[in-house]
C-alpha angles and dihedrals in degrees: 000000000000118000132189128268130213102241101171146357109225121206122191107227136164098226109027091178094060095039080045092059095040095056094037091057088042092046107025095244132138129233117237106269099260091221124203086336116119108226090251084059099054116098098168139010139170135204119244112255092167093254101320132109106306150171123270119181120206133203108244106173106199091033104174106188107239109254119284097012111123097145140034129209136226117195107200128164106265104036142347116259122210126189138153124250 
């Protein structure tokens, strides 16, 4: 039986090449190459994880974080990171 498997995580943002650079330097991981695409072009970009569950960060124009929400956490093996948006 085939199941599904979990491909990407997806975050609004209103700027994914930023958010891009800030989790690859956090995870190691590198951002998809842009092409031939200038950055006001780009709607949506992930970051490479050689075929395994990955980050993609999508333009969302008018992003209003949701209430309450100043930080966002990333659980890695080694430690939990904390910063501010």
């Amino acid at each position: 039986m085939n199941r599904p498997r979990f491909a990407q995580a997806v975050l609004d943002c209103p700027d994914p090449l930023s958010l891009a650079a800030l989790y690859s330097a956090l995870t190691g991981l590198e951002v998809e190459p842009l092409d031939d695409l200038a950055p006001e072009e780009i709607t949506g970009i992930d970051l490479l994880n050689d075929g395994e569950p990955t980050l993609r960060f999508q333009i969302v124009e008018k992003y209003v974080p949701p209430p309450g929400r100043t930080a966002q956490y990333l659980n890695s093996s080694t430690s939990i990171l904390r910063w501010t948006i």
